[in-house]
C-alpha positions in Angstrom: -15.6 150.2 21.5 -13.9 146.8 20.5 -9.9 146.6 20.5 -9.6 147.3 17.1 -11.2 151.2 17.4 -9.1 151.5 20.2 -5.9 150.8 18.6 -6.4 153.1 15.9 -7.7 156.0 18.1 -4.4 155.9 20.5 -1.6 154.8 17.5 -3.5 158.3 15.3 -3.3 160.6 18.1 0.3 159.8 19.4 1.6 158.9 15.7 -0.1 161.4 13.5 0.3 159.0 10.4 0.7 159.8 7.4 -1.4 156.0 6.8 -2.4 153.8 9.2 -3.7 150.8 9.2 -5.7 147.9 11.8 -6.1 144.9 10.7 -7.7 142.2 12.9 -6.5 138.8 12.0 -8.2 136.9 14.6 -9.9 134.7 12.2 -6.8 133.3 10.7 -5.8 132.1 14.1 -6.7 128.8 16.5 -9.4 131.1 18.6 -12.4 131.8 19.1 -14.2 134.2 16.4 -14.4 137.2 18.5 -11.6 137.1 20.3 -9.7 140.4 19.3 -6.7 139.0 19.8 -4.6 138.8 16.5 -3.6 142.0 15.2 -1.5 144.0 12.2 -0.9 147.4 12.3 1.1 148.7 9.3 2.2 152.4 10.3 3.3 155.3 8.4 4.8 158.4 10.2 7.4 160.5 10.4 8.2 159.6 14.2 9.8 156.9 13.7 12.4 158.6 11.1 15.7 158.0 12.5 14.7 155.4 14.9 15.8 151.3 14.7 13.3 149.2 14.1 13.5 148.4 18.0 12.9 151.4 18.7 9.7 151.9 16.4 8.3 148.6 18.1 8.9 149.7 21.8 7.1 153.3 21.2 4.0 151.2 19.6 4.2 148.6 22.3 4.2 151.5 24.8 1.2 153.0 23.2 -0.8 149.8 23.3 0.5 149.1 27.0 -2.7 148.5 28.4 -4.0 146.5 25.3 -0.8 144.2 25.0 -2.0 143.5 28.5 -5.5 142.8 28.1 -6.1 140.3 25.8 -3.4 140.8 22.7 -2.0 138.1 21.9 -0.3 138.9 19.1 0.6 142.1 17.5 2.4 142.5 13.7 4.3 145.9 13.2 4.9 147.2 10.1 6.3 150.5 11.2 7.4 152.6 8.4 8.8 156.3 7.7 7.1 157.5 5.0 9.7 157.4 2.7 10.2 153.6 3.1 6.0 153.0 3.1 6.7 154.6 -0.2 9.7 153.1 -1.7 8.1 149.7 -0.9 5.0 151.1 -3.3 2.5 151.4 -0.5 2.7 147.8 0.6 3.1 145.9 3.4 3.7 142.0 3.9 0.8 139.2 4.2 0.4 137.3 7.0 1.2 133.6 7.3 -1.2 131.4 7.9 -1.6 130.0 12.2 0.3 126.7 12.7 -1.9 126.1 15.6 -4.1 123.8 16.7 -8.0 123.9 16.0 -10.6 126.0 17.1 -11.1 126.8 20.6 -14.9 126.7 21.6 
């Protein structure tokens, strides 16, 4: 199973989202194609009502644990009750383009 079907199968069990979604931006980044290493994860649920956005981060961190430790490199949160997913209309930031050096071989 590659990283990506992983992350979605551990955040939809512990997160019961209302919308989820994986997004693997390895490509945008200085790596190697299939790297699995870039990730965005925009997250609707109604766990993180009432939490900080600190908090929201930690519990998806925590849930990811052994990912974040195996490869990750980076990992964009979008972590959204679902009243905020909807008062932004259903949208979540782009990416910015890597500032880093060229492609590793």
């Amino acid at each position: 199973m590659n990283r990506k079907a992983i992350i979605e199968d551990k955040l939809r069990a512990a997160l019961a989202p209302l919308h989820l979604e994986i997004v693997d931006e390895t490509h945008m980044h200085s790596v190697p194609e299939d790297a699995q290493s870039h990730f965005k994860v925009i997250a609707v649920s109604e766990v993180f009502q009432d939490k900080p956005l600190v908090q929201r981060h930690r519990l998806v961190n925590k849930i990811l644990e052994a990912e974040l430790a195996d490869g990750i490199h980076a990992l964009a949160l979008h972590t959204l009750t679902p009243q905020e997913w909807f008062d932004k209309g259903a949208k979540a930031p782009q990416s910015p383009p890597c500032l880093g050096g060229g492609k590793k071989s």
